[in-house]
N, CA, C and O atoms as a Maestro MAE file, in Angstrom:
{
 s_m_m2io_version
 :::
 2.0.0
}

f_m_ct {
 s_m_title
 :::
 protein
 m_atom[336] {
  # First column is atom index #
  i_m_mmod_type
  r_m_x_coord
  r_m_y_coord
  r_m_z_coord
  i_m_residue_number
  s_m_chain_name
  s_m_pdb_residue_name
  s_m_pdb_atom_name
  i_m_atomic_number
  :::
  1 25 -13.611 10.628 -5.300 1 A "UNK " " N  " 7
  2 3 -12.720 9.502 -5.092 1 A "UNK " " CA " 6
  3 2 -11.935 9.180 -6.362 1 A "UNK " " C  " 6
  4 15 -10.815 8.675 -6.450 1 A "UNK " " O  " 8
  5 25 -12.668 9.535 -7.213 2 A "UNK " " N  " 7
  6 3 -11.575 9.093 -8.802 2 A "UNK " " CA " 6
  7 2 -10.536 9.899 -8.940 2 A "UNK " " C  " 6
  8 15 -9.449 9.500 -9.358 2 A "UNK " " O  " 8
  9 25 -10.815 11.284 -8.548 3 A "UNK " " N  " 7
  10 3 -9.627 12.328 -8.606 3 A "UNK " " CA " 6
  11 2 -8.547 11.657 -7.900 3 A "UNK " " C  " 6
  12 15 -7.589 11.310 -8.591 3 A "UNK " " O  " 8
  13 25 -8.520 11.395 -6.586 4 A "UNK " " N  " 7
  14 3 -7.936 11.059 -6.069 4 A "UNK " " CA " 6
  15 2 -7.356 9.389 -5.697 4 A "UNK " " C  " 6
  16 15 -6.514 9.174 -4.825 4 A "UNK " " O  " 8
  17 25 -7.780 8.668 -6.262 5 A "UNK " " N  " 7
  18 3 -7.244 7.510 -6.879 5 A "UNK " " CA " 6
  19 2 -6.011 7.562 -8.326 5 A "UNK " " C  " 6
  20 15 -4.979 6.921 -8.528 5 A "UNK " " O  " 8
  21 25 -6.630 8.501 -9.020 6 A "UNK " " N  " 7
  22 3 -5.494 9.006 -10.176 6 A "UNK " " CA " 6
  23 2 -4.565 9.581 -9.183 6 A "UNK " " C  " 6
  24 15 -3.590 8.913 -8.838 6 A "UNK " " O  " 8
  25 25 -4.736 10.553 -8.775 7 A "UNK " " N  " 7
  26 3 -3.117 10.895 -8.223 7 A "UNK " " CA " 6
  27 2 -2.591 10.029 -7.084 7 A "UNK " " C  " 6
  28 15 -1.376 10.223 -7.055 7 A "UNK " " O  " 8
  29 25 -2.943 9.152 -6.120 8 A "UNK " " N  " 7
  30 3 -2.760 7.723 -5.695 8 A "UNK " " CA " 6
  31 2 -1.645 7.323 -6.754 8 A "UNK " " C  " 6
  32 15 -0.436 7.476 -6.581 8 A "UNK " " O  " 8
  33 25 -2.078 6.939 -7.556 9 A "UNK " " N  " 7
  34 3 -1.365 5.965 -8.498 9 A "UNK " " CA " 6
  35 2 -0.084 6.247 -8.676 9 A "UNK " " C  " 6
  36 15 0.938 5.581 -8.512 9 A "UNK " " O  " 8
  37 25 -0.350 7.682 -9.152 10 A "UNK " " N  " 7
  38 3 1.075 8.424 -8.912 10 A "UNK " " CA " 6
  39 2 2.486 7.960 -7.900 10 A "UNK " " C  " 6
  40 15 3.582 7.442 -8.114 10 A "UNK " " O  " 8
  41 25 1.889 8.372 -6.949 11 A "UNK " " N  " 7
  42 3 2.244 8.513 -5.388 11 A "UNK " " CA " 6
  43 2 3.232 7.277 -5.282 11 A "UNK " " C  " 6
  44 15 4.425 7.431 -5.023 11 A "UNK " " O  " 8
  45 25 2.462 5.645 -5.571 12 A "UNK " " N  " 7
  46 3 2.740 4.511 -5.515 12 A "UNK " " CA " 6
  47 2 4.360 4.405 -5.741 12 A "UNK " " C  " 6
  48 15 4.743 5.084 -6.694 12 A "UNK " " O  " 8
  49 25 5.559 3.559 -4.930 13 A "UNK " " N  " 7
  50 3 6.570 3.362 -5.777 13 A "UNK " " CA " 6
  51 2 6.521 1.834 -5.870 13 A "UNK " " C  " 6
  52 15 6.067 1.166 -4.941 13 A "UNK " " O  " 8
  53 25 7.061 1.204 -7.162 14 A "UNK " " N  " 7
  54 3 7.328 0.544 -7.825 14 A "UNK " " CA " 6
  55 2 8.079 -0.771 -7.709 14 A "UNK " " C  " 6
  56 15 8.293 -0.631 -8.913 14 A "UNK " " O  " 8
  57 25 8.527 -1.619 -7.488 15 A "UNK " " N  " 7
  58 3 9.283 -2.644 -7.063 15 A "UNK " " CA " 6
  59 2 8.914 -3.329 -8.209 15 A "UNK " " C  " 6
  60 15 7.801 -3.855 -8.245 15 A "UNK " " O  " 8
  61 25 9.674 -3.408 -9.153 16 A "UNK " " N  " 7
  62 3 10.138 -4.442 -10.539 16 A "UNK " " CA " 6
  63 2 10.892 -5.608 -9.944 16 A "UNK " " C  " 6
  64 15 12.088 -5.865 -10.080 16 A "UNK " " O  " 8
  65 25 10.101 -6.174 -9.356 17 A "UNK " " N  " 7
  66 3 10.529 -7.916 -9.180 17 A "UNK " " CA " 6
  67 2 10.604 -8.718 -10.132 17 A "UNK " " C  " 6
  68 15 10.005 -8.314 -11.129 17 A "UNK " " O  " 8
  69 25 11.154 -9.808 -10.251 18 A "UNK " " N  " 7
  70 3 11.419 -10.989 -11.247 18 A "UNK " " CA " 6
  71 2 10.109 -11.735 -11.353 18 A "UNK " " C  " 6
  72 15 9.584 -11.932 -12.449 18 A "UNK " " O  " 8
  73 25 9.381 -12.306 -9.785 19 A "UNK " " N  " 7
  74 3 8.378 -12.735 -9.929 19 A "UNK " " CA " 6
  75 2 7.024 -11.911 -9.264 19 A "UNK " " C  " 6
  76 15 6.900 -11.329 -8.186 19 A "UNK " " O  " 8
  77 25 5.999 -12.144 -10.482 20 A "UNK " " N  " 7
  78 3 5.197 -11.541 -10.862 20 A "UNK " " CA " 6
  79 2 3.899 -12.339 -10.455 20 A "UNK " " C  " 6
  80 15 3.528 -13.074 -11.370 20 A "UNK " " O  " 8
  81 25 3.246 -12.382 -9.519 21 A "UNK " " N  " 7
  82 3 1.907 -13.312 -8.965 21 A "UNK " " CA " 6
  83 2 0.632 -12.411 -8.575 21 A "UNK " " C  " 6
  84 15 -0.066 -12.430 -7.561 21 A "UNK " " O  " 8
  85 25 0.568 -11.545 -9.838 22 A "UNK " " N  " 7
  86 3 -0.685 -10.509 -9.655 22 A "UNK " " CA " 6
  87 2 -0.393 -9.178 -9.486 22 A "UNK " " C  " 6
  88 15 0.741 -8.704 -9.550 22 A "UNK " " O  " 8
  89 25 -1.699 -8.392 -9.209 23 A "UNK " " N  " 7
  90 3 -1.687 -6.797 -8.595 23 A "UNK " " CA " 6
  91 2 -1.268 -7.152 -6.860 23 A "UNK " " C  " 6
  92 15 -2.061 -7.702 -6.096 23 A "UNK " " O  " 8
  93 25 0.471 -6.600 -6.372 24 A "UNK " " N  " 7
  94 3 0.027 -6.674 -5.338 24 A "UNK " " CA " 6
  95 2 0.395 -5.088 -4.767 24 A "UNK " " C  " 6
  96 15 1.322 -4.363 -5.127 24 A "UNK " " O  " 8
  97 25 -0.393 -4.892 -4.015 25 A "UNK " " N  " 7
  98 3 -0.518 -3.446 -3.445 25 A "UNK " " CA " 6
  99 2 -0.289 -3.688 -1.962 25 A "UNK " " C  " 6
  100 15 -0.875 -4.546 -1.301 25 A "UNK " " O  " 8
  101 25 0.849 -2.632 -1.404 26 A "UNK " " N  " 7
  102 3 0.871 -2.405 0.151 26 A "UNK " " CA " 6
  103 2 0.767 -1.252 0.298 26 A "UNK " " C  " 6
  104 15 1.323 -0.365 -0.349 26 A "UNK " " O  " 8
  105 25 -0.222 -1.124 1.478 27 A "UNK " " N  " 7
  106 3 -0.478 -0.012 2.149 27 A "UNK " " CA " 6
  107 2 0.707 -0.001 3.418 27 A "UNK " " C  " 6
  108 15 0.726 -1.014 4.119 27 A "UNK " " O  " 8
  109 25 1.494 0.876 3.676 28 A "UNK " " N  " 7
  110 3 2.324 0.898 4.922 28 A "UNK " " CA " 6
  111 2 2.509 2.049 5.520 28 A "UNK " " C  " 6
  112 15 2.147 3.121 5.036 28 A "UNK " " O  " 8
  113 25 3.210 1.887 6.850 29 A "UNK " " N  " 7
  114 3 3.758 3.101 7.819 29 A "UNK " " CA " 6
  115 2 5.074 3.317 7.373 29 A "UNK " " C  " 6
  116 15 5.774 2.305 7.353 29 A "UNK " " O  " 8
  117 25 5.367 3.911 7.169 30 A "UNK " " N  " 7
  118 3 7.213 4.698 7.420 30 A "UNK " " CA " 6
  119 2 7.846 4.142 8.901 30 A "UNK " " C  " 6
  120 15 8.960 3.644 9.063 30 A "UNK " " O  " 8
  121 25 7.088 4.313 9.645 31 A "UNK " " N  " 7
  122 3 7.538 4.094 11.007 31 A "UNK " " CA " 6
  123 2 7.310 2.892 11.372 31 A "UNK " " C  " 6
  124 15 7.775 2.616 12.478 31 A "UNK " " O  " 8
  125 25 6.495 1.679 10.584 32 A "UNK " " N  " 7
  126 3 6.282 0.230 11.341 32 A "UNK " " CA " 6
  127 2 7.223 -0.576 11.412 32 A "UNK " " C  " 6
  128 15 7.892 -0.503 10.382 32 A "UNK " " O  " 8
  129 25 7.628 -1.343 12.147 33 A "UNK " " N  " 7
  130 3 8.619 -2.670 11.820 33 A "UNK " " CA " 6
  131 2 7.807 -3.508 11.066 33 A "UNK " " C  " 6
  132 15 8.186 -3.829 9.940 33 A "UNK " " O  " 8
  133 25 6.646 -3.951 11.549 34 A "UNK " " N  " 7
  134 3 6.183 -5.105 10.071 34 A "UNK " " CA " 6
  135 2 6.071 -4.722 8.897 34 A "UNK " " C  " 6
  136 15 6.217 -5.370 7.861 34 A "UNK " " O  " 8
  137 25 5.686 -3.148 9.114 35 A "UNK " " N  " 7
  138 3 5.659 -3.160 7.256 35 A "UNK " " CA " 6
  139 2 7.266 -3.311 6.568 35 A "UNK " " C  " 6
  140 15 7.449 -3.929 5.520 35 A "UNK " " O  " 8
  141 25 8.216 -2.741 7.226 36 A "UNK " " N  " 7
  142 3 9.298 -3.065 6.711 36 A "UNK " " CA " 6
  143 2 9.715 -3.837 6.625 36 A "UNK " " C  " 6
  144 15 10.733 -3.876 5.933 36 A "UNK " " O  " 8
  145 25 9.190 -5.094 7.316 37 A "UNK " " N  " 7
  146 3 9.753 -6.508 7.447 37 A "UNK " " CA " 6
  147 2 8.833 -7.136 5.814 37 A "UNK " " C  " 6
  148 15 9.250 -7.714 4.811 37 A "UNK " " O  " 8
  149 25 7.772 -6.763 6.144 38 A "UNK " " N  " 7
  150 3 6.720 -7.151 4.560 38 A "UNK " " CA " 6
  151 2 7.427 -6.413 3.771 38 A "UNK " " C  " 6
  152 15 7.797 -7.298 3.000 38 A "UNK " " O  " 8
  153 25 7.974 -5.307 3.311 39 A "UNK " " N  " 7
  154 3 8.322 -4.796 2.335 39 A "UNK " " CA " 6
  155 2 9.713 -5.621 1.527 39 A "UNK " " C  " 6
  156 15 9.892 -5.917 0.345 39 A "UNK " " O  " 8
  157 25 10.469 -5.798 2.632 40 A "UNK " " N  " 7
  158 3 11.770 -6.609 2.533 40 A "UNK " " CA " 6
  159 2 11.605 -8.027 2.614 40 A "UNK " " C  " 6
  160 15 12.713 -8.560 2.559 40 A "UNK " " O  " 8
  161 25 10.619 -8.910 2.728 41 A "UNK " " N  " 7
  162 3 10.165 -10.021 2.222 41 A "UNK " " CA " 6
  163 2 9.759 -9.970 0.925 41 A "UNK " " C  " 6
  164 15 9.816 -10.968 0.207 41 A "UNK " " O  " 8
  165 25 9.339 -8.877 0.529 42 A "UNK " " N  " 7
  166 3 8.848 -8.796 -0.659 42 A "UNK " " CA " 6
  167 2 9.882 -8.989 -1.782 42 A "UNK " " C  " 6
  168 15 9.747 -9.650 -2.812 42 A "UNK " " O  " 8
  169 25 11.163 -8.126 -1.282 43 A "UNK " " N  " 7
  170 3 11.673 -7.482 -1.556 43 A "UNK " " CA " 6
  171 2 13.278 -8.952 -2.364 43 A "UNK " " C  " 6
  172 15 13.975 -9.165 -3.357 43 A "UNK " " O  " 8
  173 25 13.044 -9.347 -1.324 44 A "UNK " " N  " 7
  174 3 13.932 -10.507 -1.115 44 A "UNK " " CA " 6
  175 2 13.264 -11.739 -1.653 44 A "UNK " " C  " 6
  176 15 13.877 -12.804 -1.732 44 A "UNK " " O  " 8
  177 25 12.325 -11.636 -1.932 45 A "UNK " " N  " 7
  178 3 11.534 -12.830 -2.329 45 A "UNK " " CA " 6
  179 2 11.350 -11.882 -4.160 45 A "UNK " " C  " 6
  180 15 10.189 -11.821 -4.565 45 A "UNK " " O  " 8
  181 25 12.492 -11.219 -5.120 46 A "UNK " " N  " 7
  182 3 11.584 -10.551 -5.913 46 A "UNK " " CA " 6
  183 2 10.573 -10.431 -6.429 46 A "UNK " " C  " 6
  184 15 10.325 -10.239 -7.619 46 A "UNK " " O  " 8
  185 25 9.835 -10.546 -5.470 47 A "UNK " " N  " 7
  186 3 8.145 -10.093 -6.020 47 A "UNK " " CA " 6
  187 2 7.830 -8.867 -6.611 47 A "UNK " " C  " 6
  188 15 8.367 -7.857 -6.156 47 A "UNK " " O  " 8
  189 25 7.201 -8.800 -7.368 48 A "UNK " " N  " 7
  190 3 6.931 -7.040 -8.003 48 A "UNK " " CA " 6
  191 2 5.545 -6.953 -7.300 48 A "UNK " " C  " 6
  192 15 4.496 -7.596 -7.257 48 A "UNK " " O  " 8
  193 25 6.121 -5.758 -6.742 49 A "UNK " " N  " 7
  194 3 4.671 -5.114 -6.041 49 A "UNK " " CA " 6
  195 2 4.987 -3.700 -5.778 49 A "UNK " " C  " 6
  196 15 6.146 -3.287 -5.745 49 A "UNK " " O  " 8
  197 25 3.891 -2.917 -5.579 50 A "UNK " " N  " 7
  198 3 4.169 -1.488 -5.930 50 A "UNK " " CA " 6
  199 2 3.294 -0.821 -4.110 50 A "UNK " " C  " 6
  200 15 2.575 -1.700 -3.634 50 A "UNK " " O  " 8
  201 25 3.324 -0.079 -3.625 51 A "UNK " " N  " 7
  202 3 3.958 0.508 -1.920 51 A "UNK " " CA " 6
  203 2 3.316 1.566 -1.818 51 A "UNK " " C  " 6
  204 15 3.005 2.172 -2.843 51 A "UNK " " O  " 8
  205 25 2.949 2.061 -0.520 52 A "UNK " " N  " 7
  206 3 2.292 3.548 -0.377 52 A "UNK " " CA " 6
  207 2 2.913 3.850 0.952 52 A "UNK " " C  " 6
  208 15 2.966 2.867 1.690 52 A "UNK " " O  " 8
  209 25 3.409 4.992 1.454 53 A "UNK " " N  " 7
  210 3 3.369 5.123 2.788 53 A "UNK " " CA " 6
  211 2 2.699 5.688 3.392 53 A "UNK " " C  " 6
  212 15 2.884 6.905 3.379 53 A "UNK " " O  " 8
  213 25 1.849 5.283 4.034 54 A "UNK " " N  " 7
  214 3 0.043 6.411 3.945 54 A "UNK " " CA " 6
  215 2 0.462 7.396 5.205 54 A "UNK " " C  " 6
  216 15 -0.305 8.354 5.292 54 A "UNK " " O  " 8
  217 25 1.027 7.384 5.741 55 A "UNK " " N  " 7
  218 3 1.743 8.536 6.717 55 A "UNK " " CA " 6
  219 2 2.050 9.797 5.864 55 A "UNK " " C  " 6
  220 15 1.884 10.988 6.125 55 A "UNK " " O  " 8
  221 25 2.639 9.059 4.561 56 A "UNK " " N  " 7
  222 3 3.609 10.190 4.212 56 A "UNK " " CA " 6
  223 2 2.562 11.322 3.011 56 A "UNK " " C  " 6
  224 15 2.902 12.093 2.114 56 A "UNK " " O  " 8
  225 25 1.155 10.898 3.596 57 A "UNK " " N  " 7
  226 3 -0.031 12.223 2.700 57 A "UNK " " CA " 6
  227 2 -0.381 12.310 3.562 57 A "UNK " " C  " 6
  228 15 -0.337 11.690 4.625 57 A "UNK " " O  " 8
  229 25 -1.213 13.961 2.827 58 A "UNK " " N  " 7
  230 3 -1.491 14.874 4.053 58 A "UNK " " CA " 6
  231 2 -2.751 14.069 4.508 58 A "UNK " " C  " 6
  232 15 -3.038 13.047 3.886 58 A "UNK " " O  " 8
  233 25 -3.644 14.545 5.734 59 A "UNK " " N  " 7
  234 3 -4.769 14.172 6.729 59 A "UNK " " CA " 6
  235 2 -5.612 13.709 5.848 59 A "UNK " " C  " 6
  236 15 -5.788 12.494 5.941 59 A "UNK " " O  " 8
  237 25 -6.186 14.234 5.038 60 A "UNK " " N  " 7
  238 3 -7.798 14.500 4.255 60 A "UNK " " CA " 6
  239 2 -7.563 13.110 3.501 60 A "UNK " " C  " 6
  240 15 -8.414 12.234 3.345 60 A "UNK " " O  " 8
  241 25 -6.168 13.085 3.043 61 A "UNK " " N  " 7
  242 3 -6.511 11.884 2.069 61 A "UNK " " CA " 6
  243 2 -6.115 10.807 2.857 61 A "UNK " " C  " 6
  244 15 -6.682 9.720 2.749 61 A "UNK " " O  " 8
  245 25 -5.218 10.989 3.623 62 A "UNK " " N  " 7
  246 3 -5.185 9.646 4.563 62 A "UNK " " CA " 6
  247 2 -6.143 9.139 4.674 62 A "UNK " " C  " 6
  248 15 -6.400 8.054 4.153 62 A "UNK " " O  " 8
  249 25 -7.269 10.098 5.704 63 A "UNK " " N  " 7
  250 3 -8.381 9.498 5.606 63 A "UNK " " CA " 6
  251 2 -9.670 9.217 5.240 63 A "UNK " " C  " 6
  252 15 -10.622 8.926 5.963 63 A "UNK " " O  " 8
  253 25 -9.587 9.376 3.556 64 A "UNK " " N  " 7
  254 3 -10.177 9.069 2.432 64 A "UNK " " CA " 6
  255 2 -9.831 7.741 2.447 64 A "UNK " " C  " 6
  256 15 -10.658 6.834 2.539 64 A "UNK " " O  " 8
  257 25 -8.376 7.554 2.343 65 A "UNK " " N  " 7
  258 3 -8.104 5.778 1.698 65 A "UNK " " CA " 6
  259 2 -8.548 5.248 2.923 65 A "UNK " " C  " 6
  260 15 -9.610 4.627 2.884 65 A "UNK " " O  " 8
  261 25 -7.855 5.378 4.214 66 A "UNK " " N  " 7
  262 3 -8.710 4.447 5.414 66 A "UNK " " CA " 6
  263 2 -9.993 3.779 4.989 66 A "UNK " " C  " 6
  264 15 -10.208 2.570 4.900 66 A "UNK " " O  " 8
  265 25 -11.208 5.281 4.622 67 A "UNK " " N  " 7
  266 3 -12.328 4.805 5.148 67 A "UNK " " CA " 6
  267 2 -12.601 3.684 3.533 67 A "UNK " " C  " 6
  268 15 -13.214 2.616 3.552 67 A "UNK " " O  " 8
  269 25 -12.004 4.271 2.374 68 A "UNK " " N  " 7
  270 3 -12.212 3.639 1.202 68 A "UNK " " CA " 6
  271 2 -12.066 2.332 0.953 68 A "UNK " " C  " 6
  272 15 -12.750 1.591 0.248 68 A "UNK " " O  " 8
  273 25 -10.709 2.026 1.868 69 A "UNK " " N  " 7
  274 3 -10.059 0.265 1.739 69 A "UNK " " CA " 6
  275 2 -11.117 0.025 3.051 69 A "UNK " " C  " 6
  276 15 -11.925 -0.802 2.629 69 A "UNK " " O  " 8
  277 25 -11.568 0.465 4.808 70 A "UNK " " N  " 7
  278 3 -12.516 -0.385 5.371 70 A "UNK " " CA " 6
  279 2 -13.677 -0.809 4.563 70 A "UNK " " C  " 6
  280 15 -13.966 -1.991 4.376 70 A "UNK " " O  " 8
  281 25 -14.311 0.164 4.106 71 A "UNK " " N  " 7
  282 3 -15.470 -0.147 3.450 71 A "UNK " " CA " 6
  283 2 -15.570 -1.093 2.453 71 A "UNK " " C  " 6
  284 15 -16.614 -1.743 2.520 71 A "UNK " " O  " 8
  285 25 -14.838 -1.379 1.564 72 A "UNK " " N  " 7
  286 3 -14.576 -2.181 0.415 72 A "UNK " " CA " 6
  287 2 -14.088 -3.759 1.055 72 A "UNK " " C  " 6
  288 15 -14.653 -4.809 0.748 72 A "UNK " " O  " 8
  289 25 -13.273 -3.684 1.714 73 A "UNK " " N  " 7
  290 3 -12.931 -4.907 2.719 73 A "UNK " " CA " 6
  291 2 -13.910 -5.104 4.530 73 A "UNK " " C  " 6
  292 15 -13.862 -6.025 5.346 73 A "UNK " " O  " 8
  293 25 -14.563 -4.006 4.544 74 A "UNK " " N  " 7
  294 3 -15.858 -4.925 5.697 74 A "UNK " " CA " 6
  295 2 -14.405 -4.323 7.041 74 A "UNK " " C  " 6
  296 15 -15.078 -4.061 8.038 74 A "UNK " " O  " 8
  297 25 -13.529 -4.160 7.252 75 A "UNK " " N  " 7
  298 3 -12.160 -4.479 7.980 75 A "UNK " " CA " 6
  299 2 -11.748 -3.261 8.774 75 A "UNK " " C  " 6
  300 15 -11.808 -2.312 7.993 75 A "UNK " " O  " 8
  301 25 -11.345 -2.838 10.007 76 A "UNK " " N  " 7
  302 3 -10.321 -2.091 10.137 76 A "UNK " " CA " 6
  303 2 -9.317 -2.185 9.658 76 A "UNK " " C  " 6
  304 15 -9.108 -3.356 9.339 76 A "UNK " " O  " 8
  305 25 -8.423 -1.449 9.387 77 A "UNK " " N  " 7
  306 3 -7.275 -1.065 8.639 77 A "UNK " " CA " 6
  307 2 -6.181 -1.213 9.972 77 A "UNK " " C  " 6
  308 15 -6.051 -0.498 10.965 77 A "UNK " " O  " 8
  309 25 -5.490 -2.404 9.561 78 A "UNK " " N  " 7
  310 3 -3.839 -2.496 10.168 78 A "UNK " " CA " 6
  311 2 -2.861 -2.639 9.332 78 A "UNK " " C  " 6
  312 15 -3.005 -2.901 8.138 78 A "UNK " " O  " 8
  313 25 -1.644 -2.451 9.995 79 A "UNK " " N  " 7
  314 3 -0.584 -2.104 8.562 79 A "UNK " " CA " 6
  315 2 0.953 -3.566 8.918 79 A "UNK " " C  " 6
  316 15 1.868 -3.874 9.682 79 A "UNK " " O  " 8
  317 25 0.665 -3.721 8.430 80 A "UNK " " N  " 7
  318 3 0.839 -3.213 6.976 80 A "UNK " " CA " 6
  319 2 -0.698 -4.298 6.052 80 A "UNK " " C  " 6
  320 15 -1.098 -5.453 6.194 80 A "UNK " " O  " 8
  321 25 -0.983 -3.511 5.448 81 A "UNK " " N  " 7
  322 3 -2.083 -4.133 4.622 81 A "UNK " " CA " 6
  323 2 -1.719 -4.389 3.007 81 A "UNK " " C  " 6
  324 15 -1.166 -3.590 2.251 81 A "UNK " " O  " 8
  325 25 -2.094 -5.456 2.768 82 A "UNK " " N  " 7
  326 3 -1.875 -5.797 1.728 82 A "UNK " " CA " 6
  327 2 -2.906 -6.380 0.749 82 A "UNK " " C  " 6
  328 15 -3.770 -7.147 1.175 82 A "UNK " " O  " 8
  329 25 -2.849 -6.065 -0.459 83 A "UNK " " N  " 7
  330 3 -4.051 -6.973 -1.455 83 A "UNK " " CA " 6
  331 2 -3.279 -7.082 -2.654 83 A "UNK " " C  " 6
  332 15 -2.459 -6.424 -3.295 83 A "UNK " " O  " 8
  333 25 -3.945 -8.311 -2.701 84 A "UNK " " N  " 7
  334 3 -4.144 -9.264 -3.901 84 A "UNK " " CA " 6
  335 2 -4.598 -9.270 -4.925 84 A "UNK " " C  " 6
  336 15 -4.548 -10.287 -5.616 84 A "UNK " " O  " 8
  :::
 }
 m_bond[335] {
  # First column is bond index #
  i_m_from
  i_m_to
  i_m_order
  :::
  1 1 2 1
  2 2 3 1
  3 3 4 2
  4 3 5 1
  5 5 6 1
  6 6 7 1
  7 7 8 2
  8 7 9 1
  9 9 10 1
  10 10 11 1
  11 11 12 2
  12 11 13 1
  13 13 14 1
  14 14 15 1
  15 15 16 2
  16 15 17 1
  17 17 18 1
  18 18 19 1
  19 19 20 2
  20 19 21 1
  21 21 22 1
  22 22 23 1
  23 23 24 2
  24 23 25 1
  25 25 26 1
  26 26 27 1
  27 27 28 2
  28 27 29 1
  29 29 30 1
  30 30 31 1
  31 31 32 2
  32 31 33 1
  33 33 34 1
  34 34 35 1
  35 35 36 2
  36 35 37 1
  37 37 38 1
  38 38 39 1
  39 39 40 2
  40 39 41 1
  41 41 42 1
  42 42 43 1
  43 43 44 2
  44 43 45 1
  45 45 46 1
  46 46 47 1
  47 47 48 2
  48 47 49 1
  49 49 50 1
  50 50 51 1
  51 51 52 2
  52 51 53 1
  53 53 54 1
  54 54 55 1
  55 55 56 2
  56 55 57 1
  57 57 58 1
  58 58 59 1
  59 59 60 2
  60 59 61 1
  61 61 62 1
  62 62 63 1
  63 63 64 2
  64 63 65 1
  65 65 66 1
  66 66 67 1
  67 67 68 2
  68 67 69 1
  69 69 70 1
  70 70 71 1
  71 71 72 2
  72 71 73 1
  73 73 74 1
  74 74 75 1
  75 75 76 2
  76 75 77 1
  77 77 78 1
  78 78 79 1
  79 79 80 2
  80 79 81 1
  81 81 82 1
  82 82 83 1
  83 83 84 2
  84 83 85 1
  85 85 86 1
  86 86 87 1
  87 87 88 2
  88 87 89 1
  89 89 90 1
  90 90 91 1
  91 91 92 2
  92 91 93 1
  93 93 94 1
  94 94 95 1
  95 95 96 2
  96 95 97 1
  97 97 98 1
  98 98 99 1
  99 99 100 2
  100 99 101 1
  101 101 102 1
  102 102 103 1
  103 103 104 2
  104 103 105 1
  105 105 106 1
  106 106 107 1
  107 107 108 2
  108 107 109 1
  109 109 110 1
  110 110 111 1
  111 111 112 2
  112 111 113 1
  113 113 114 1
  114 114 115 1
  115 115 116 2
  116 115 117 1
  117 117 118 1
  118 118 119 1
  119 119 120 2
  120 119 121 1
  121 121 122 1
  122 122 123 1
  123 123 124 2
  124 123 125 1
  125 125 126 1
  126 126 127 1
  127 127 128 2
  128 127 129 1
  129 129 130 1
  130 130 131 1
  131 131 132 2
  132 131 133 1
  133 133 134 1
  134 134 135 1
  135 135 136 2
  136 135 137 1
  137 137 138 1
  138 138 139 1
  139 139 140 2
  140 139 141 1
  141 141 142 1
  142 142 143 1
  143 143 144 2
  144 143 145 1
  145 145 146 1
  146 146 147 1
  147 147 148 2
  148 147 149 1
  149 149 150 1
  150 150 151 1
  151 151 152 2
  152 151 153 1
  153 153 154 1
  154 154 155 1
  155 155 156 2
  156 155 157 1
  157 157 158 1
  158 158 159 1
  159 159 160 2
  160 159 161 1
  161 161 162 1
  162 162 163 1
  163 163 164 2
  164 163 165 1
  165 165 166 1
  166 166 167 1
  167 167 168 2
  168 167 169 1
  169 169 170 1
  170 170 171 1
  171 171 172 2
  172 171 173 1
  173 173 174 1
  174 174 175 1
  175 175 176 2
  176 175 177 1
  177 177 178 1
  178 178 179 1
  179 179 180 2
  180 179 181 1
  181 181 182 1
  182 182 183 1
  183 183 184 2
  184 183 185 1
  185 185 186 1
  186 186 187 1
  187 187 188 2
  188 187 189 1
  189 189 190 1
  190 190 191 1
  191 191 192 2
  192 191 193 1
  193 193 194 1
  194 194 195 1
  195 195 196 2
  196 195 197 1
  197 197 198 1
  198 198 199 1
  199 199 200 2
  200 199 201 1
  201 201 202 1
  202 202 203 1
  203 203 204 2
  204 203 205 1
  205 205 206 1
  206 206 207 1
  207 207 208 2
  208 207 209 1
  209 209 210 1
  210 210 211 1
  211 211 212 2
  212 211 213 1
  213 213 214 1
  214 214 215 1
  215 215 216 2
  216 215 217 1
  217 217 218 1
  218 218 219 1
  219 219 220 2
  220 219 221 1
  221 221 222 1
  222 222 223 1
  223 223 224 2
  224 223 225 1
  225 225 226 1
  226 226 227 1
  227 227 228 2
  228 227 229 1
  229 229 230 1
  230 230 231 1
  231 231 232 2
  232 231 233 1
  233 233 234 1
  234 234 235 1
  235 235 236 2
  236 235 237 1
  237 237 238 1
  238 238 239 1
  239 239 240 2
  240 239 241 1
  241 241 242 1
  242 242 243 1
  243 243 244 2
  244 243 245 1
  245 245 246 1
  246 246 247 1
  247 247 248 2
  248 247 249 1
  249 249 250 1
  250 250 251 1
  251 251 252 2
  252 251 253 1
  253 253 254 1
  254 254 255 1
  255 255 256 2
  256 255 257 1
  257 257 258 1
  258 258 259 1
  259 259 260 2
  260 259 261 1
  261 261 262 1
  262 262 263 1
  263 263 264 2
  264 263 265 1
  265 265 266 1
  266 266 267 1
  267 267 268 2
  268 267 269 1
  269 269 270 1
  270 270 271 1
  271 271 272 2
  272 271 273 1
  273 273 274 1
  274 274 275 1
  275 275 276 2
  276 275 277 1
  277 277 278 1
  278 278 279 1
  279 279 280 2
  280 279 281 1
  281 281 282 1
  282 282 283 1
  283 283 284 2
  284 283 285 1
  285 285 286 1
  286 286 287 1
  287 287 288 2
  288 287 289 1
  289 289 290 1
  290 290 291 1
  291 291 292 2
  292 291 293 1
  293 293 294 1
  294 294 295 1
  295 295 296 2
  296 295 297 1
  297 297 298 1
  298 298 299 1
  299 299 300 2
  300 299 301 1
  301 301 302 1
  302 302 303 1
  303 303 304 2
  304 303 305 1
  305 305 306 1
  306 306 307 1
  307 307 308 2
  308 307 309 1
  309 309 310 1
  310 310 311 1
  311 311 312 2
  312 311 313 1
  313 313 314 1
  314 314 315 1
  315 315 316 2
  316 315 317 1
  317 317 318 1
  318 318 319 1
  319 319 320 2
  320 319 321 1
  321 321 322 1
  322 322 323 1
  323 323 324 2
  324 323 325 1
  325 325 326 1
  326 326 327 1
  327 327 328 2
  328 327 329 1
  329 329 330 1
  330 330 331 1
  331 331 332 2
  332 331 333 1
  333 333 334 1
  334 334 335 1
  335 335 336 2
  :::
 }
}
């Protein structure tokens, strides 16, 4: 899991917002309307927060992070997901 949390990080893109209210991390679809609607709230609200499109990696690690973020949060995974 560490291997692959380092190259995660990578992966992440970036949103240099003005305002700054923590680590915030989204997990999203390429294909959702809410995540794009969250992304562009974000977006519009300049918040800095940094994005994944978990569609857009291959199978294995997709579902590495799935089971990594249920387990850690108790939760099924819906998207767009976000932390704090």
């Amino acid at each position: 899991m560490r291997r692959l949390k380092m190259e995660l990080h990578e992966r992440f893109e970036i949103v240099n917002g003005t305002v700054d209210i923590g680590d915030v991390t989204v997990y999203a679809l390429s294909t959702c309307g809410f995540c794009k609607r969250a992304l562009s709230f974000l977006r519009e609200n300049s918040v800095k927060f940094r994005y994944l499109y978990i569609d857009d990696l291959p199978p294995d690690e997709k579902a590495e992070i799935r089971k990594a973020i249920s387990e850690k949060f108790n939760r099924e995974i819906r998207y767009p997901f976000l932390i704090f």
